[in-house]
N, C-alpha and C positions, 0 to 999 in steps of 0.2 A: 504494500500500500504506500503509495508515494504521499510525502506530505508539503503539503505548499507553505511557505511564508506568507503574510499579506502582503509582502514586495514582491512579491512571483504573480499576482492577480492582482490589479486597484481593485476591479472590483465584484471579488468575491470575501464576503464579508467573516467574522470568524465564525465557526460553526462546523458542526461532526458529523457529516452524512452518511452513512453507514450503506453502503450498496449504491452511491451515486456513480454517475459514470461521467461525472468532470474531467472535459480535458485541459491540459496544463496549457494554455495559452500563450503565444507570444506578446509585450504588449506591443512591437510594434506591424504595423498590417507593412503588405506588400498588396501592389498593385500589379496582375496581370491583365491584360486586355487580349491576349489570345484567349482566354478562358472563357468560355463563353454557354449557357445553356438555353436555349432557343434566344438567343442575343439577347440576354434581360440581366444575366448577373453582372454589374460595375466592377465590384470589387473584390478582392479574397484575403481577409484580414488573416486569417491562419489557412492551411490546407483545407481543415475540416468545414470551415463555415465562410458562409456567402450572406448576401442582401441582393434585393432583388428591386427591379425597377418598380413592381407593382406593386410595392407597400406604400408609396406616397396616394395610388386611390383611396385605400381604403384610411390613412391618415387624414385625405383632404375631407372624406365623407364625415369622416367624427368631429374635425373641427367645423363642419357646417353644421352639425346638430347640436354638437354642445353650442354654437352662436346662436343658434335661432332658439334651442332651451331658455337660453336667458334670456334673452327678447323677450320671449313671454312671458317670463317670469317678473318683467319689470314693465312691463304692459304701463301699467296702470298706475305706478307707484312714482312717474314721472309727473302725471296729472292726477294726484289724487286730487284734486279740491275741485277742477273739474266732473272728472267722474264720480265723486259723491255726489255730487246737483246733477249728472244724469241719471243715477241708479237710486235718487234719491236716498241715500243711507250719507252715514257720518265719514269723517276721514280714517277716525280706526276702523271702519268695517274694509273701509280699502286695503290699511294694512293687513288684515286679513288674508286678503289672497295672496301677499307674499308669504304671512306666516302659515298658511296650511300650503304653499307650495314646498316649504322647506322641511315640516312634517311629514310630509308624503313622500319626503325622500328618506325620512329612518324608516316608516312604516316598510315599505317595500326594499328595503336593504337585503336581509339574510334572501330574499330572490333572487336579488342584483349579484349577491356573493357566488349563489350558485350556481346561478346562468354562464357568469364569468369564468367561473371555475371548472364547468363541465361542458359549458357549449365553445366556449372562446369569446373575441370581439365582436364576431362577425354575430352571430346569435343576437349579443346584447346590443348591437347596431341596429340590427331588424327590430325588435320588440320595443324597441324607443319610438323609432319612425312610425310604427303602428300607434305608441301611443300619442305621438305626437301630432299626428295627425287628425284622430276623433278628439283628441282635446280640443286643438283649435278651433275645428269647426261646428264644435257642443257652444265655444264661450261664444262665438258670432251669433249663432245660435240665438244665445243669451241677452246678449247686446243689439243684436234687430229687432225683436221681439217689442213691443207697444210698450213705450216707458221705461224698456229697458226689465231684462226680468235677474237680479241681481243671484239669485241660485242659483242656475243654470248656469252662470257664468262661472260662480264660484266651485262646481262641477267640476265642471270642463278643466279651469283652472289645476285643481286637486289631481286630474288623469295627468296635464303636461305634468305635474312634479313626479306623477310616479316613471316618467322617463327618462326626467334627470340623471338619475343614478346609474343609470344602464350606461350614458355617454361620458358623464364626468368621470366616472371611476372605472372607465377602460382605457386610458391612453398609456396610464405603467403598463399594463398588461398589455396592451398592443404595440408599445416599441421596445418590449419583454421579447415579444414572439416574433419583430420584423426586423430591429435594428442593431446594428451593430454598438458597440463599447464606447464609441467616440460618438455616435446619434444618439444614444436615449432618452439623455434628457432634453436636447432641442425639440425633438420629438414631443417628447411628455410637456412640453411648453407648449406649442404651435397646438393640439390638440387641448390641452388645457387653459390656456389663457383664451384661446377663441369662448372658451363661455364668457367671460367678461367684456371681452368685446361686443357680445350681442349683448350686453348689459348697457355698455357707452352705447348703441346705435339706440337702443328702445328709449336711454333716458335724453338723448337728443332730437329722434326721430318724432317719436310721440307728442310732444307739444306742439310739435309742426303741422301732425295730422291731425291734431284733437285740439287745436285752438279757440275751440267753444262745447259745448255738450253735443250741438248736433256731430259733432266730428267723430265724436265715440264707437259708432261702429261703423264709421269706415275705417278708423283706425285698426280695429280688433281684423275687417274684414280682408284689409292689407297684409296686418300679419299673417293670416292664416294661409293668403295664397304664396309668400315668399315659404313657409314654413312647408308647404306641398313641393313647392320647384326642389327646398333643397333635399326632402324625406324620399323621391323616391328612387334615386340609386341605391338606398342601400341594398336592397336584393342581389345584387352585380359585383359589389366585390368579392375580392378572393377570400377565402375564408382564411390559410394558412399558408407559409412556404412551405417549399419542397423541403429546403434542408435549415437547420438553428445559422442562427449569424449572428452566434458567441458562445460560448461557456457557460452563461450564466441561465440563457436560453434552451441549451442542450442538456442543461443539468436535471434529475429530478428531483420534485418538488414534493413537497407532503401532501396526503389527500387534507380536505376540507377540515374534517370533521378531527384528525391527528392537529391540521395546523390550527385551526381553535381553541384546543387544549395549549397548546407551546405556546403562544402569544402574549399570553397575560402572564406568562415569567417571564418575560422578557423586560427586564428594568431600563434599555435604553431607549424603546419605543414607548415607555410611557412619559419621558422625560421632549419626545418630541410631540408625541399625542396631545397633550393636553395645551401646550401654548398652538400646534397648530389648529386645533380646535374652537379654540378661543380666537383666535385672530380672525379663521374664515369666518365667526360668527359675527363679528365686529363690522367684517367687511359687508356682509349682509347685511346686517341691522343700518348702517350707514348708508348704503345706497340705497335700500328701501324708504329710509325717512330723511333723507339727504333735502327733498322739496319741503319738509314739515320743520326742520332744523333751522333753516332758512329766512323760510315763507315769513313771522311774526318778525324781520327785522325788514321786511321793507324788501325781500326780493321778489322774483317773478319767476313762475313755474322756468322760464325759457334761461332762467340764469342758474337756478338749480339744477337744471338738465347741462348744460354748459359745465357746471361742476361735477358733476356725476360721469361725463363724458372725460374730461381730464383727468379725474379719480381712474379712471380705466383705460386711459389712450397714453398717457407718459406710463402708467405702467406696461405696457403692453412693448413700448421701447426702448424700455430699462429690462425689462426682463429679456429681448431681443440680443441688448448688447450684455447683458450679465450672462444667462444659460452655455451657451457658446464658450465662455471661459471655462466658466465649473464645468462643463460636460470634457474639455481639454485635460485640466489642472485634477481633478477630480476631488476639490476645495470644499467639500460639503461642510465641515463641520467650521471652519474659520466664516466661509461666511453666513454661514445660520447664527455664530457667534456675535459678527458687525450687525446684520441687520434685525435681528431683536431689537434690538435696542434703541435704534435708531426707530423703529416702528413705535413702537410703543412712547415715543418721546412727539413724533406727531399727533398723539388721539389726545397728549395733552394738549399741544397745541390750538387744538381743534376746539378746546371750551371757548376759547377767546376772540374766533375771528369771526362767528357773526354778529357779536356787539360793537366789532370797528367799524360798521356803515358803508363798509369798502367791499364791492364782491372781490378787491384782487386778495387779501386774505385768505378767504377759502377758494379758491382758484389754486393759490400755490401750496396749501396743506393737504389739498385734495389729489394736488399733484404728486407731493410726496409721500404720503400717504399708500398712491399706486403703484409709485416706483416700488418702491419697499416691497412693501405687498406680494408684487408677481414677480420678484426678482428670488423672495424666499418660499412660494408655491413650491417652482417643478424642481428645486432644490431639494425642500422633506422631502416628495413627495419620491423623488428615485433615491433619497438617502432611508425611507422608508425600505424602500428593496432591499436595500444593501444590508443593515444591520437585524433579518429578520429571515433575510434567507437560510434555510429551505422554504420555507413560508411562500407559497405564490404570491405575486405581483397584485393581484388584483383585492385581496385578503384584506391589505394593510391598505388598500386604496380603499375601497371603501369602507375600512373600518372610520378610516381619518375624514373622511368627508363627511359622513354618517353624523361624527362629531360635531364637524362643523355646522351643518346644515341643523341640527339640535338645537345648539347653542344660538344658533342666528334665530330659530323662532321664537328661542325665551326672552333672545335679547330684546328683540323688537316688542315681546310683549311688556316686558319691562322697563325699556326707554318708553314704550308709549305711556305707561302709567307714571314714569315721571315725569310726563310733562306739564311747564306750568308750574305754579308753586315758588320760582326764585324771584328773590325779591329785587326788584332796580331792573329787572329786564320784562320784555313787553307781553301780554295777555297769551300763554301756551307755548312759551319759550323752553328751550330743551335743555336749558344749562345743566339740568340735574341732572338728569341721563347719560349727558356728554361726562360729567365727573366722574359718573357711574363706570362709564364704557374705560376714559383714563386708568383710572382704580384697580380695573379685573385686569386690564393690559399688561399693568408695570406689575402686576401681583407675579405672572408667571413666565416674566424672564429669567430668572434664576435660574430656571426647571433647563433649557438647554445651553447655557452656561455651565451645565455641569457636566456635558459629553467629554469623555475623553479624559475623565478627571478623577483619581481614583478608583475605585471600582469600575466605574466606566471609562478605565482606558481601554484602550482596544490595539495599542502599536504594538503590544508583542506576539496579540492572539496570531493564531494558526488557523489551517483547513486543512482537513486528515478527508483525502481521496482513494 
């Protein structure tokens, strides 16, 4: 049995596979171009494994569904104050439909687990599109209906989230199964940050179509036919390679039900679990009530949407130029250690810039905010892989989302019940909340501050093949 150093592999993590059939890697690839199988393979990092041309289909398919997932996910929460005067309800009932969108995504987790786990990507791609589809066109549904029929909508609503989970928490698992050593986590960026991007379009696009109540279902009814253009390829991709294009892909994995049991001794994945849990909740709970944070100091839905678009558009090019290094350098834990802290130093920031009168304030907290943000995502989320393997990819993907998406319903439920109340600022003002949100932030930096730091060092572990 040959045994590897963690210098012989970046990135296989320490851990004792008993009957695996890892092979020893080089880390540096070689380029042949005579090599060629029906002319699709690029590259050949080692003898044994390849990538192939046709994994960017089925990449591009999941970064169109997780974008247009969030679209609709933030439907509404760009115009709430509009659409409460169409569906005649209040502005919590709006938040509402973010908060059971984000509920419906634990509800249907332990399915998403298994789907993921025994059908592949390509499975959990389809059954999204499915849902994604009768969602949408349940809430139009909802929203053409005489007066607006505000169930219906909130329906329909509840189906998009149970598809969420099927696209957010396949891209480890899909650039597990396509990409090679030096792609997986640009990969697990491009397919993950596109949810957030469909988040910036909805909270910009929406005001534009919804600029009075009558505008409300054409708004819903635009989304639903871009939401069809981009749902129906998924049928058409590939489901798997021919052959692994790495090590870490080739390896095997624990069944489900063994990696369940192994997970929760795992003390270094709780030390990442909990702050990125906390953070995606943040980032929810903020973009949902992003126009309601706002609104009581004199802003306009169209400047709140401008902020919510920045909050997700400078991150989307910080984490551009960030992924790309770490997926080089293979820096997971230095910079999970810089941008903690730097995040959690913006949500303080954040109590104080809608009482400066100025929207460049939150413009620029909102900016950094995002940069942080999506620069520390596809970071966990492949340094998840790494320190849990054998544990399949998709296990820890959406155990960590799961989290997130939790924690973003409570938050919102509970910023919304703080609102209001602080004294010297205007009628339903969110200060408290925003102290609230500050508070839990800086509470659980420590927790990955402490990677790599006595008991959780990890530099001299091994991997026995």
């Amino acid at each position: 049995m040959q045994r590897l150093t963690s210098n012989d592999s970046a990135e296989l993590p320490p851990c004792d596979v008993k009957g695996s059939h890892v092979h020893r890697a080089s880390t540096e690839s070689k380029v042949l171009p005579s090599s060629t199988v029906h002319g699709e393979i690029e590259t050949l990092p080692q003898d044994e494994y390849r990538v192939y041309k046709r994994r960017w289909l089925g990449l591009a398919q999941l970064a169109l569904l997780n974008l247009m997932v969030s679209w609709e996910w933030l439907t509404f929460a760009a115009v709430s104050n509009t659409a409460s005067q169409y569906f005649q309800v209040s502005e919590s009932a709006i938040n509402w439909l973010s908060t059971a969108f984000l509920f419906a995504f634990v509800a249907v987790s332990p399915l998403v687990m298994w789907t993921l786990n025994r059908g592949g990507p390509k499975t959990a791609i389809v059954a999204a599109s499915a849902l994604m589809l009768s969602g949408s066109w349940i809430r139009y549904a909802g929203a053409r209906a005489t007066g607006g029929h505000f169930g219906i909508v909130m329906f329909g609503q509840i189906i998009i989230g149970f598809a969420q989970p099927f696209v957010l928490a396949a891209p480890t698992r899909y650039s597990n199964l396509w990409f090679s050593d030096k792609g997986r986590v640009s990969a697990t960026a491009v397919a993950s940050l596109a949810n957030p991007l469909g988040g910036a379009l909805g909270q910009l696009i929406g005001p534009l179509w919804a600029t009075s109540t009558s505008g409300v279902p054409n708004m819903v009814l635009y989304t639903a036919i871009i939401t069809t253009i981009a749902a129906l390829p998924a049928p058409f991709i590939p489901r798997a390679p021919p052959t692994p294009p790495s090590a870490i892909a080739a390896s095997e994995t624990l069944d489900l039900g063994k990696a369940l049991r192994e997970l929760p001794k795992n003390g270094r994945f709780y030390l990442l679990f909990l702050p990125f849990s906390v953070y995606v909740g943040f980032f929810n709970a903020t973009s949902s009530l992003l126009n309601q944070i706002l609104e009581p100091y004199g802003f306009s839905e169209t400047e709140a949407g401008i902020a919510g678009g920045l909050l997700i558009i400078v991150g989307l090019i910080a984490s551009a130029i960030v992924s790309p290094i770490i997926d080089r350098r293979k820096t997971f834990v230095l910079s999970i250690k810089v941008i903690v802290p730097l995040l959690s130093a913006t949500y303080i920031a954040l109590i104080f810039m809608p009482s400066t009168g100025s929207i460049v304030g939150p413009y620029v907290v909102c900016a950094i905010i995002g940069a942080t943000s999506f620069s520390l995502l596809p970071c966990v989320l492949e340094y998840f892989t790494v320190i849990t393997h054998p544990i399949s990819a998709e296990i820890t993907s959406v155990v960590g989302w799961a989290g997130g998406q939790l924690l973003g319903g409570i938050f919102i439920i509970v910023m919304t019940a703080l609102q209001g109340g602080w004294k010297g600022g205007p009628e339903d003002n969110m200060t408290r909340a925003l102290i609230f949100q500050a508070v839990i932030s800086c509470a659980v930096v420590p927790l990955p501050l402490l990677l790599e730091v006595g008991r959780f060092n990890t530099s001299d572990s091994t991997v026995s093949t």
